[in-house]
PDB file of N, CA, C, O and CB in Angstrom:
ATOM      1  N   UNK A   1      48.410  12.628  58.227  1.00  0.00           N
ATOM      2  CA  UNK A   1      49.842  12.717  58.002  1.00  0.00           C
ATOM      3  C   UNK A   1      50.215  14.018  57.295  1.00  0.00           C
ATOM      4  O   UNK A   1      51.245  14.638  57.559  1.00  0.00           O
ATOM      5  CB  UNK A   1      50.320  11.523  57.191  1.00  0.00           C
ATOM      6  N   UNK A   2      49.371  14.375  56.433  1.00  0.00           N
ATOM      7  CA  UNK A   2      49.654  15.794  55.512  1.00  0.00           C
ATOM      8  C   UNK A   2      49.882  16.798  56.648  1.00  0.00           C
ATOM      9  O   UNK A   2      50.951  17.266  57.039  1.00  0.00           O
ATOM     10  CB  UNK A   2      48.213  16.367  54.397  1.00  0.00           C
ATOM     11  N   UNK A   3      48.582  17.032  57.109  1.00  0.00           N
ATOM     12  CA  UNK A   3      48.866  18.049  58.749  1.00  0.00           C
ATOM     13  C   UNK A   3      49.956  18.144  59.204  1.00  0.00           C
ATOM     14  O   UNK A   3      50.623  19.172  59.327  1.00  0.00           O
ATOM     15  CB  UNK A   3      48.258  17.609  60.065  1.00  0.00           C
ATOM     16  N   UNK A   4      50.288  16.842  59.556  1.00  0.00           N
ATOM     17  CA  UNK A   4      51.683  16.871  60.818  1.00  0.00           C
ATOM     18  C   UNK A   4      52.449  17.001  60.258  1.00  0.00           C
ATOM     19  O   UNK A   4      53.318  17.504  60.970  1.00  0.00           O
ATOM     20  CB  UNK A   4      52.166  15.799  61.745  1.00  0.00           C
ATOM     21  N   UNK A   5      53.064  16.773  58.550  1.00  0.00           N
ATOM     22  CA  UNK A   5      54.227  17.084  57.747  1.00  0.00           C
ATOM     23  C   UNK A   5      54.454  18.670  57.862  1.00  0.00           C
ATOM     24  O   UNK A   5      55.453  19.372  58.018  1.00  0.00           O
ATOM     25  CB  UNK A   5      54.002  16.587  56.195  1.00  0.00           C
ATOM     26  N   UNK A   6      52.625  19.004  57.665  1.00  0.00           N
ATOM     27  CA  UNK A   6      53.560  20.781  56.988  1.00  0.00           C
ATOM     28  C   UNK A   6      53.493  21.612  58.323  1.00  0.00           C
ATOM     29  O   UNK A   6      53.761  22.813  58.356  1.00  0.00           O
ATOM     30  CB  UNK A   6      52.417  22.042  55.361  1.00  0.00           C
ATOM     31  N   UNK A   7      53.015  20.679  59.713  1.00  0.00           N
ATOM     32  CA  UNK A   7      52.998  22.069  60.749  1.00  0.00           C
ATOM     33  C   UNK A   7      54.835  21.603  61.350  1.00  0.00           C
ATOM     34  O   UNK A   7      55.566  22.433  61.890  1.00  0.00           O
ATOM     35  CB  UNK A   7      51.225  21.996  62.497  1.00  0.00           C
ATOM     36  N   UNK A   8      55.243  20.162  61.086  1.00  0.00           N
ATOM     37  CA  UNK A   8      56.733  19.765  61.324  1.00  0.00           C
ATOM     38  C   UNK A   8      57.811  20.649  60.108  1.00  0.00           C
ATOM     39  O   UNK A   8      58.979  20.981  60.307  1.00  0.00           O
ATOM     40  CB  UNK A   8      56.838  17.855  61.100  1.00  0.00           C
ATOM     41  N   UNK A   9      57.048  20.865  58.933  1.00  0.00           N
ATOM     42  CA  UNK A   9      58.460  21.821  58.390  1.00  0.00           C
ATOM     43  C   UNK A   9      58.241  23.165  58.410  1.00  0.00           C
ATOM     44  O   UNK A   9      58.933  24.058  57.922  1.00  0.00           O
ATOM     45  CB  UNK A   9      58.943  21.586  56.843  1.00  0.00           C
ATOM     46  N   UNK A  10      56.975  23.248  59.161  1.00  0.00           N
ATOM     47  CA  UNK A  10      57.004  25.168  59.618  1.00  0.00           C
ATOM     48  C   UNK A  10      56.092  25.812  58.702  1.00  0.00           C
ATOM     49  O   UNK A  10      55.909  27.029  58.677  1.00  0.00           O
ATOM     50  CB  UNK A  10      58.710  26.137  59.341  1.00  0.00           C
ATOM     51  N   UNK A  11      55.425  24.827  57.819  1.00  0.00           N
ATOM     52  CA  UNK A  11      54.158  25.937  56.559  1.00  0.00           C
ATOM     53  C   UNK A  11      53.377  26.643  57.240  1.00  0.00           C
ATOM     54  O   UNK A  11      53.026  26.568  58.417  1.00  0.00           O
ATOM     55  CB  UNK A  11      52.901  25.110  55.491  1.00  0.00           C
ATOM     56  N   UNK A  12      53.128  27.330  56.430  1.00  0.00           N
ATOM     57  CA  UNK A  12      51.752  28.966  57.446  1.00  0.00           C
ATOM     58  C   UNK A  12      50.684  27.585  57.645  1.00  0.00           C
ATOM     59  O   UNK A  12      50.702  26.382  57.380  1.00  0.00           O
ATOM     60  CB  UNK A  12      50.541  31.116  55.788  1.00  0.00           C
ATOM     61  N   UNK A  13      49.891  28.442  58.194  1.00  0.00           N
ATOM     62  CA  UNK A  13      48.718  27.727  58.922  1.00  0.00           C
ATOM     63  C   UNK A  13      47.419  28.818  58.471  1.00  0.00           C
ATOM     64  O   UNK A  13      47.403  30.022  58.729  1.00  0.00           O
ATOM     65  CB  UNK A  13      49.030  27.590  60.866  1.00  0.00           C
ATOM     66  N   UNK A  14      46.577  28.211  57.887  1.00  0.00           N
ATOM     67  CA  UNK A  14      45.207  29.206  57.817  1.00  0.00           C
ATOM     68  C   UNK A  14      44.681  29.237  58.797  1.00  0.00           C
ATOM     69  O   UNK A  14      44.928  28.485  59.740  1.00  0.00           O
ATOM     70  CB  UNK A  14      44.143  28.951  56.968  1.00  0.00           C
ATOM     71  N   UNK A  15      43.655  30.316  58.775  1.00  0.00           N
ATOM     72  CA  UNK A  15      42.957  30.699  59.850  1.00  0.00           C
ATOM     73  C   UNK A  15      41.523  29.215  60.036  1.00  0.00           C
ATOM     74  O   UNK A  15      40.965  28.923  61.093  1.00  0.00           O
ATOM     75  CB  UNK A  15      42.364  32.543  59.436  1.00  0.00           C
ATOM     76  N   UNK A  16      41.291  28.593  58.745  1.00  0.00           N
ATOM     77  CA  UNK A  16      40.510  27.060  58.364  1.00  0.00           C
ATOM     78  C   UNK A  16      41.374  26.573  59.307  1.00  0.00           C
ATOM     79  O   UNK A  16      41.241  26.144  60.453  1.00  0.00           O
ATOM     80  CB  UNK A  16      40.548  26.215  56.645  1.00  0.00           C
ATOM     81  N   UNK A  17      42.072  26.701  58.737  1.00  0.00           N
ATOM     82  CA  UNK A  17      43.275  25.191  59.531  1.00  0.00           C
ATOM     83  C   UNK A  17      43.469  25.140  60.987  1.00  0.00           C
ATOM     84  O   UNK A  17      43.528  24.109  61.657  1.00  0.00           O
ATOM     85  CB  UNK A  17      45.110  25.291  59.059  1.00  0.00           C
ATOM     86  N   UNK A  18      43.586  26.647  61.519  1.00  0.00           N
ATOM     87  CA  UNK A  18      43.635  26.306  62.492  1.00  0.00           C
ATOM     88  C   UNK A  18      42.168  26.214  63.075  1.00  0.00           C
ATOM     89  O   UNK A  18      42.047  25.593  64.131  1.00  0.00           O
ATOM     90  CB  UNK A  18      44.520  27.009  63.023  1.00  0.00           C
ATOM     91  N   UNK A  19      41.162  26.709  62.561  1.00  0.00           N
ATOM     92  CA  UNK A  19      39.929  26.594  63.126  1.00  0.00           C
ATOM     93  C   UNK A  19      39.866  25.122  63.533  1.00  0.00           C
ATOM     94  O   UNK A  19      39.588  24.713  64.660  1.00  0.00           O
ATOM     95  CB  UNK A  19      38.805  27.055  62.174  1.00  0.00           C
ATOM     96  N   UNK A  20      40.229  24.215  62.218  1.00  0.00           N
ATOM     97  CA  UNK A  20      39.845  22.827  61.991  1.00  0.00           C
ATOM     98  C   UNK A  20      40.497  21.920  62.956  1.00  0.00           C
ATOM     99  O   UNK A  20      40.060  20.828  63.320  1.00  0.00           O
ATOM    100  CB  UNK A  20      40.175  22.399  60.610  1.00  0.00           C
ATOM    101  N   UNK A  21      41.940  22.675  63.452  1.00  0.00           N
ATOM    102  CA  UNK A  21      42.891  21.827  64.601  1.00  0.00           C
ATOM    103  C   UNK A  21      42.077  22.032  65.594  1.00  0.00           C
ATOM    104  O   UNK A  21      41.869  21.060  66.320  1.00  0.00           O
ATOM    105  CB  UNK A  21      44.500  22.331  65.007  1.00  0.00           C
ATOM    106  N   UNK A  22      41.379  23.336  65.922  1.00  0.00           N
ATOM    107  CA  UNK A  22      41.279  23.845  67.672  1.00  0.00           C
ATOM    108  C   UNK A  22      39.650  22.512  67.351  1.00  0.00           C
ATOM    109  O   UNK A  22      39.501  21.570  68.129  1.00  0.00           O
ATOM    110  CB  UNK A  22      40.838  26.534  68.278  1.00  0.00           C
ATOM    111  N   UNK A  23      38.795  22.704  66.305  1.00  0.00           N
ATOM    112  CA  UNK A  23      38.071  21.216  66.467  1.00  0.00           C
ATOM    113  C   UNK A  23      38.602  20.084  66.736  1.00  0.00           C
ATOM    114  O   UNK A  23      38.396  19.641  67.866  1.00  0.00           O
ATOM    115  CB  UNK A  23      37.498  20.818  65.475  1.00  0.00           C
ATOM    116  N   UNK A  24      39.262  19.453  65.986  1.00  0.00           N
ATOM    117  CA  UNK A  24      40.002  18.118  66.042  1.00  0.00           C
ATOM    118  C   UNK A  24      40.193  17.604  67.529  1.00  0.00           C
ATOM    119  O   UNK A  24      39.739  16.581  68.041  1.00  0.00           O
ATOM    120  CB  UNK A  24      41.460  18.272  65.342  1.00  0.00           C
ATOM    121  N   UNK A  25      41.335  19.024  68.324  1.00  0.00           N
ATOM    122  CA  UNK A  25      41.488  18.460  69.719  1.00  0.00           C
ATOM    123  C   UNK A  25      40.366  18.421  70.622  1.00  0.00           C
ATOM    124  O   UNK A  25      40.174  17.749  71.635  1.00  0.00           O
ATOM    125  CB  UNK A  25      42.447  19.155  70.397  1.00  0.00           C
ATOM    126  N   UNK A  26      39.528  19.460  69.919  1.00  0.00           N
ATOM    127  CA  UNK A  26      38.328  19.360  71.037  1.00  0.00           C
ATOM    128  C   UNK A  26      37.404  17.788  70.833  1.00  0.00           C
ATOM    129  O   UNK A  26      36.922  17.256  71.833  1.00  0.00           O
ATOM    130  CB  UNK A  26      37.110  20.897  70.736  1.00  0.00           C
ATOM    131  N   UNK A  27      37.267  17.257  69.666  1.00  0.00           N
ATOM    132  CA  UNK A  27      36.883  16.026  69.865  1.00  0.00           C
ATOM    133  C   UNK A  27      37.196  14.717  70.336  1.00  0.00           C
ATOM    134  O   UNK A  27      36.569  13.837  70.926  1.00  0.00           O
ATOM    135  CB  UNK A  27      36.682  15.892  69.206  1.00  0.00           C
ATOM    136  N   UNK A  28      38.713  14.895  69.763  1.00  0.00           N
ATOM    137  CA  UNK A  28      39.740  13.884  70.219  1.00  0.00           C
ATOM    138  C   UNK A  28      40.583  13.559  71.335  1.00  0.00           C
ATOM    139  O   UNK A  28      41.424  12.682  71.536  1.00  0.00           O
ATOM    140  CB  UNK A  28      40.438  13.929  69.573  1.00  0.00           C
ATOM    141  N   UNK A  29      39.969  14.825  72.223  1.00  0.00           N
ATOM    142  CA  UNK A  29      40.685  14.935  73.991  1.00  0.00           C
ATOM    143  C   UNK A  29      40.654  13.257  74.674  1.00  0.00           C
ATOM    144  O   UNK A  29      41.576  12.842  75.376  1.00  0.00           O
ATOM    145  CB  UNK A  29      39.336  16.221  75.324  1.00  0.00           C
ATOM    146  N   UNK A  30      39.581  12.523  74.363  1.00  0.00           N
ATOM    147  CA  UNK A  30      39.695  11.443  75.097  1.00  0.00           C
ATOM    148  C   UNK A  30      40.557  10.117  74.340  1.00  0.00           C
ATOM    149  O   UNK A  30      40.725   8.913  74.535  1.00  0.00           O
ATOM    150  CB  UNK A  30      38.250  11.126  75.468  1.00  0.00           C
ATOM    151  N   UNK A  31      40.879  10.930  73.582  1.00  0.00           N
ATOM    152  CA  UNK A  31      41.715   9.697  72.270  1.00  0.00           C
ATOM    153  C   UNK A  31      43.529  10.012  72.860  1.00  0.00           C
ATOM    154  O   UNK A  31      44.400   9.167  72.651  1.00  0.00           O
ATOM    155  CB  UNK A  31      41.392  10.500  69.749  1.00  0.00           C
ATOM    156  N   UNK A  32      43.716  10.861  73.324  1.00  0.00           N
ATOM    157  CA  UNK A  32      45.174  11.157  73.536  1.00  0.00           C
ATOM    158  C   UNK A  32      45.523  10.351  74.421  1.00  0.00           C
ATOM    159  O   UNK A  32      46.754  10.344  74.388  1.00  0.00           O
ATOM    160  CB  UNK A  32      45.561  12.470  73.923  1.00  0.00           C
ATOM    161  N   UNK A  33      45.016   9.373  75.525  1.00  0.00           N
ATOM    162  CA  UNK A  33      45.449   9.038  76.416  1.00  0.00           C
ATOM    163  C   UNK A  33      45.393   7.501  76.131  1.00  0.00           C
ATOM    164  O   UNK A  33      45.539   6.634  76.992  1.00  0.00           O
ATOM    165  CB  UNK A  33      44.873   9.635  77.475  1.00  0.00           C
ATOM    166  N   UNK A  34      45.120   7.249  74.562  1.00  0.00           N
ATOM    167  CA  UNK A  34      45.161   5.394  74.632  1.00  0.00           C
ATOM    168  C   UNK A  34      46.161   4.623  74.572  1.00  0.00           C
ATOM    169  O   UNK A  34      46.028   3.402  74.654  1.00  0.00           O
ATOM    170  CB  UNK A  34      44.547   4.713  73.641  1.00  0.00           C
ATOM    171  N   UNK A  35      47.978   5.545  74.333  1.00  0.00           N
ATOM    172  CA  UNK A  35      48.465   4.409  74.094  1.00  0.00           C
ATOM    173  C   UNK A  35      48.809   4.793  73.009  1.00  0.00           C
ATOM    174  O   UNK A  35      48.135   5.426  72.196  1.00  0.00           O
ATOM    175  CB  UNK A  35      47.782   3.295  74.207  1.00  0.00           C
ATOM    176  N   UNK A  36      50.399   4.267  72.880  1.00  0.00           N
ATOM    177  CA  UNK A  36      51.070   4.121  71.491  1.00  0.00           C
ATOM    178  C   UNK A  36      50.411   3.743  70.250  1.00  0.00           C
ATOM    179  O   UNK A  36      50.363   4.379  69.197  1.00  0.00           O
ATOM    180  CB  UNK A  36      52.008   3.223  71.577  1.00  0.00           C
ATOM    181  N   UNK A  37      49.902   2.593  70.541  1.00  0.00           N
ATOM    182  CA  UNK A  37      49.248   1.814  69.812  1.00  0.00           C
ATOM    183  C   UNK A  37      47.922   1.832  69.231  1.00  0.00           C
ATOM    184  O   UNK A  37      47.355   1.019  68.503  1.00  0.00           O
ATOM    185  CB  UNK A  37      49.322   1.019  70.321  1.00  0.00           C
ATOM    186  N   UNK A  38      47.422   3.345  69.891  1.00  0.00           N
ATOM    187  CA  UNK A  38      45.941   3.890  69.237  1.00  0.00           C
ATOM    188  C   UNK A  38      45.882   4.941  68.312  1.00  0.00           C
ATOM    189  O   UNK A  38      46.156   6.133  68.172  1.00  0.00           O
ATOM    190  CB  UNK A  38      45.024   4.408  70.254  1.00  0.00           C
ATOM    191  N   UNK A  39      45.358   3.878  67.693  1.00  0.00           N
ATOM    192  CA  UNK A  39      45.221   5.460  66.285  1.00  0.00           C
ATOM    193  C   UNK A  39      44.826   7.123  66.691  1.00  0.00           C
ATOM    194  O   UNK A  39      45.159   8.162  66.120  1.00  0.00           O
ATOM    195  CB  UNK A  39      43.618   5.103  65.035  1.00  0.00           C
ATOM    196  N   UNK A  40      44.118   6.937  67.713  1.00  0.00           N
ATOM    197  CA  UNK A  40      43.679   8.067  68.103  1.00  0.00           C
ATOM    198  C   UNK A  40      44.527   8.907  69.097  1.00  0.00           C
ATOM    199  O   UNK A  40      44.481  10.131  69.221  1.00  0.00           O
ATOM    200  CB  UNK A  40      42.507   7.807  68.561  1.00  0.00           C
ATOM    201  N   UNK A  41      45.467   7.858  69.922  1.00  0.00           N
ATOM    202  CA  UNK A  41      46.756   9.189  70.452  1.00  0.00           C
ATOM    203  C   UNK A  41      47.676   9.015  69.300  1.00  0.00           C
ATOM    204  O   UNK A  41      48.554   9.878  69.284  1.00  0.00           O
ATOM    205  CB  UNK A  41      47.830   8.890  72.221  1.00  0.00           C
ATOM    206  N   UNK A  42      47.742   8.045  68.209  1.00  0.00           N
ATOM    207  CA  UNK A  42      49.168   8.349  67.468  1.00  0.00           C
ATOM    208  C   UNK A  42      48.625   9.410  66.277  1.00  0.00           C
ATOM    209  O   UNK A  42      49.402   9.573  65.336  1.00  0.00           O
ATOM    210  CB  UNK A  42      50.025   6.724  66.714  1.00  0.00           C
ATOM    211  N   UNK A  43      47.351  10.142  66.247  1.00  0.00           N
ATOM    212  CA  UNK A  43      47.121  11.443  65.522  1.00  0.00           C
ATOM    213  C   UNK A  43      46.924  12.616  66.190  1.00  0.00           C
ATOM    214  O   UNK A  43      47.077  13.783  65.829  1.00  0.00           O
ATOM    215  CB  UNK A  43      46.096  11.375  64.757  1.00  0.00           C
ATOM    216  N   UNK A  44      46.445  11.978  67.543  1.00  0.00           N
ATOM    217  CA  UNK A  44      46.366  13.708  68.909  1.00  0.00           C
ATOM    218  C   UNK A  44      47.973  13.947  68.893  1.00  0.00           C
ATOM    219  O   UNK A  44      48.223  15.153  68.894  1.00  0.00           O
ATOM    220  CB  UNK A  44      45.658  13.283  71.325  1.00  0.00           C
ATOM    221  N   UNK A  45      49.306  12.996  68.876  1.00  0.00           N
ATOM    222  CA  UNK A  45      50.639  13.138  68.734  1.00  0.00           C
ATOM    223  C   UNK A  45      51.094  13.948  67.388  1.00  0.00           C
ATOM    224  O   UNK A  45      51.691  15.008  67.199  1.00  0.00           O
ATOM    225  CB  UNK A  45      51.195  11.773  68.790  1.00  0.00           C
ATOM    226  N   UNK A  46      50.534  12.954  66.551  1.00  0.00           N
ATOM    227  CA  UNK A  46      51.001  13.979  64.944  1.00  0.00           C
ATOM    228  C   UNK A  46      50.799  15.458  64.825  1.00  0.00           C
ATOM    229  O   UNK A  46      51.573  16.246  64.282  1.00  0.00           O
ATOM    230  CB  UNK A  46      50.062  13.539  63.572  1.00  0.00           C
ATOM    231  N   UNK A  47      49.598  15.745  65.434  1.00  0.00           N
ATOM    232  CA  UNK A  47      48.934  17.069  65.073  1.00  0.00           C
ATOM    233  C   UNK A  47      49.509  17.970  66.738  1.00  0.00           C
ATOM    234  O   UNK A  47      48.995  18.963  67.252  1.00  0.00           O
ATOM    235  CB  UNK A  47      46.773  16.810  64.761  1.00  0.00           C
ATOM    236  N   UNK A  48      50.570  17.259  67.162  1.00  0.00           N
ATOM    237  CA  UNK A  48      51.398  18.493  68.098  1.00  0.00           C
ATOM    238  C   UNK A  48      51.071  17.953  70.013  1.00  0.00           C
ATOM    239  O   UNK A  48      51.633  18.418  71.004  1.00  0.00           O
ATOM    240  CB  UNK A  48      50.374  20.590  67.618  1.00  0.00           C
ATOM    241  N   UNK A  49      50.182  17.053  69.973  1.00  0.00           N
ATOM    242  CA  UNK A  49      49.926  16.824  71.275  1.00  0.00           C
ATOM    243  C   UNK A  49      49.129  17.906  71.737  1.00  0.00           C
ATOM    244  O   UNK A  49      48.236  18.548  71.185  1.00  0.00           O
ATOM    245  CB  UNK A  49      51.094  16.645  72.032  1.00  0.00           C
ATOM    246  N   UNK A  50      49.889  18.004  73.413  1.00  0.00           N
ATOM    247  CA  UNK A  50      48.431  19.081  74.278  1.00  0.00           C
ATOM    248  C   UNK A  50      49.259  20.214  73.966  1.00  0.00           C
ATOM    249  O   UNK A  50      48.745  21.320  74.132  1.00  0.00           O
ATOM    250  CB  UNK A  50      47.922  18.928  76.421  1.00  0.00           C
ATOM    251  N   UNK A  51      51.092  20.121  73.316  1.00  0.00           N
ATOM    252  CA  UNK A  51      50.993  21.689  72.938  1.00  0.00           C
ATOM    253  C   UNK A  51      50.752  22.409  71.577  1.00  0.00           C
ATOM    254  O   UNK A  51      50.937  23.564  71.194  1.00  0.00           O
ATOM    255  CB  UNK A  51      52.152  22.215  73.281  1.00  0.00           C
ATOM    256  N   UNK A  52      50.276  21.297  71.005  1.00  0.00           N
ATOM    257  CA  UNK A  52      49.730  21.803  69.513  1.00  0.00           C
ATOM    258  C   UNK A  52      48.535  22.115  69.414  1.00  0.00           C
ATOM    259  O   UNK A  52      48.138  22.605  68.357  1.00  0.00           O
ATOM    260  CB  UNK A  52      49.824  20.914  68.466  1.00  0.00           C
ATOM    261  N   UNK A  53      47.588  21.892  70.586  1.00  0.00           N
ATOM    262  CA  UNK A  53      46.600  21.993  70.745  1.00  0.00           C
ATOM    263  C   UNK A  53      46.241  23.723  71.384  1.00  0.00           C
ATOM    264  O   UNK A  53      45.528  24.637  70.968  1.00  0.00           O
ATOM    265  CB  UNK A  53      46.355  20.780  71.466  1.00  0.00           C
ATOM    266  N   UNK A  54      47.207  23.543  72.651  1.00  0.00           N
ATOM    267  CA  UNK A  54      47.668  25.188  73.066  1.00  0.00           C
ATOM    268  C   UNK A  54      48.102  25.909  72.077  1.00  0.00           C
ATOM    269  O   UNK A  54      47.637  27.031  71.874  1.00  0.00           O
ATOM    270  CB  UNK A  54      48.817  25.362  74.058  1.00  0.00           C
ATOM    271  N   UNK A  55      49.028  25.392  71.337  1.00  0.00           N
ATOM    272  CA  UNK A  55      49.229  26.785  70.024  1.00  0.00           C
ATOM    273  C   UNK A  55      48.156  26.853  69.080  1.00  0.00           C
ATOM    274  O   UNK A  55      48.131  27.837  68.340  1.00  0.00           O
ATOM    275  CB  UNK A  55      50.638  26.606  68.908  1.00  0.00           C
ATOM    276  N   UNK A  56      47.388  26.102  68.989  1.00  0.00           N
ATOM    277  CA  UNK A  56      46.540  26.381  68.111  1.00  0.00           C
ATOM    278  C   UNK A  56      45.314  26.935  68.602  1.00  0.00           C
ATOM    279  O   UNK A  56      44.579  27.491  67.786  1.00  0.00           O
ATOM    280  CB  UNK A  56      46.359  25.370  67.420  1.00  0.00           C
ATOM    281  N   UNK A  57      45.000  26.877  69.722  1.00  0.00           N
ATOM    282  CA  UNK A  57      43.865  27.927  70.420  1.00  0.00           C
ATOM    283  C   UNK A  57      44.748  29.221  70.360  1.00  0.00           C
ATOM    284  O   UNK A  57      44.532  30.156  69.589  1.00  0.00           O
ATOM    285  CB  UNK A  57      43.307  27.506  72.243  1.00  0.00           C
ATOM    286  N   UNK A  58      45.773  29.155  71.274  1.00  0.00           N
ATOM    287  CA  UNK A  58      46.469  30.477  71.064  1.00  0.00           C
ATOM    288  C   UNK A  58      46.742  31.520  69.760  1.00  0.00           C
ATOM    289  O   UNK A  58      46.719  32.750  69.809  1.00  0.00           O
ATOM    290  CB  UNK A  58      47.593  30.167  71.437  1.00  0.00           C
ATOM    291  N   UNK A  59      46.971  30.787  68.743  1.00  0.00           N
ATOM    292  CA  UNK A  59      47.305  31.680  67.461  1.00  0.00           C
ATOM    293  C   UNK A  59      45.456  31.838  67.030  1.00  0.00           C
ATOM    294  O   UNK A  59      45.168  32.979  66.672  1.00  0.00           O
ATOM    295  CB  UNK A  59      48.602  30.636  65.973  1.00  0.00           C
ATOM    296  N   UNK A  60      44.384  30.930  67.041  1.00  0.00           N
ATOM    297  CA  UNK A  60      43.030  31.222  66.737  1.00  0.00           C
ATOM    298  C   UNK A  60      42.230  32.526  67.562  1.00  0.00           C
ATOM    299  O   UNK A  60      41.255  33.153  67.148  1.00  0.00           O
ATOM    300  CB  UNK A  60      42.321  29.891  67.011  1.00  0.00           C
ATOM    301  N   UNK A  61      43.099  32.751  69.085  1.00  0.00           N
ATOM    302  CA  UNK A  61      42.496  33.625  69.762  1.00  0.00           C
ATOM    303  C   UNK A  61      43.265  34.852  69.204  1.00  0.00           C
ATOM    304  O   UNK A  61      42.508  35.804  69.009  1.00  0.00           O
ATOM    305  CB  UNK A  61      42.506  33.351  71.273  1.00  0.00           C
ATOM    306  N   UNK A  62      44.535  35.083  68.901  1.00  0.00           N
ATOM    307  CA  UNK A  62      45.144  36.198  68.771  1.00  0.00           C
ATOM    308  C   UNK A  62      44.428  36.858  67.342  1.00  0.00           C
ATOM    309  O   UNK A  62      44.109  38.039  67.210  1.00  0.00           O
ATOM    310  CB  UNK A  62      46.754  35.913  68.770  1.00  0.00           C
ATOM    311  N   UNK A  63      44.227  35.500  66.061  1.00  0.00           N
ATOM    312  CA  UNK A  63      43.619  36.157  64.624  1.00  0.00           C
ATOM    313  C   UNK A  63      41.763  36.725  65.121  1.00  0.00           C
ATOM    314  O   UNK A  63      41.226  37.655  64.519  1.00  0.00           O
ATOM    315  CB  UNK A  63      43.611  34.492  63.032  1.00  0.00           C
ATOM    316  N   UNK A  64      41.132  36.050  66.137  1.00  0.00           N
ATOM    317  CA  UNK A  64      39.871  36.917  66.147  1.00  0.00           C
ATOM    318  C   UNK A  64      40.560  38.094  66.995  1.00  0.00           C
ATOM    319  O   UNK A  64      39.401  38.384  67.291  1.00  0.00           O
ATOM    320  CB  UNK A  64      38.361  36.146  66.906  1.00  0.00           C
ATOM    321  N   UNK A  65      41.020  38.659  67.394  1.00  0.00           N
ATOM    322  CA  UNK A  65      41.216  39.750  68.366  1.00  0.00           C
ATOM    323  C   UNK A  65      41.876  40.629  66.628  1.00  0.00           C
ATOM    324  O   UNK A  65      41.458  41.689  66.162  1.00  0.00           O
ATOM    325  CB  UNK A  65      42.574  39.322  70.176  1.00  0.00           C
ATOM    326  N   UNK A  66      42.474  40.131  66.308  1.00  0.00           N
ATOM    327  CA  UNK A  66      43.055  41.440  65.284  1.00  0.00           C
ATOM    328  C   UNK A  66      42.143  41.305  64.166  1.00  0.00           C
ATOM    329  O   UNK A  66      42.522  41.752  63.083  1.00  0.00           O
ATOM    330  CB  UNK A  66      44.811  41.336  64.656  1.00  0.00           C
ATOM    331  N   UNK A  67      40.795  40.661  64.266  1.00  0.00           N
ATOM    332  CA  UNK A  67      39.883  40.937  63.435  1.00  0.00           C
ATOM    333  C   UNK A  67      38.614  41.727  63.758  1.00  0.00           C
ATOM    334  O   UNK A  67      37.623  41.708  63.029  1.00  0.00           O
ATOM    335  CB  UNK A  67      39.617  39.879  63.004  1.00  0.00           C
ATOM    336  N   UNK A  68      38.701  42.398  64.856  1.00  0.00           N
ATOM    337  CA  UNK A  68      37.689  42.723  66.177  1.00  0.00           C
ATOM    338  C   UNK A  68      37.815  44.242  65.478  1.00  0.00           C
ATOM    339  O   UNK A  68      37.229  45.202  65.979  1.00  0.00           O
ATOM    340  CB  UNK A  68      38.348  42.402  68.225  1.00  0.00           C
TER     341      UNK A  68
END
């Protein structure tokens, strides 16, 4: 719930954090599809769905490129 509060009122995001999201979805890909009623899509939902998942690869690929 902490996650989904501060990426819903717009707080920065670390480069951890997002490391730790682009994990999360990669484990939890088969959890998004259970149902309202599963803990595991009602946190793949909190933490942005499949496009929170896209922004968060996306902003992780752009910080290694300007660290290159």
């Amino acid at each position: 719930m902490a996650r989904a509060t501060s990426l819903a009122n717009g707080m920065k995001v670390s480069e951890a954090t997002l490391r730790r999201m682009v994990a999360f979805f990669s484990r939890h890909e088969k959890n998004k599809s259970g149902g309202e009623n599963d803990a595991g899509y009602i946190a793949w939902q909190l933490w942005g769905g499949d496009a929170g998942r896209a922004w968060a690869k996306r902003m992780l690929k752009m910080l290694e490129k300007r660290s290159k």
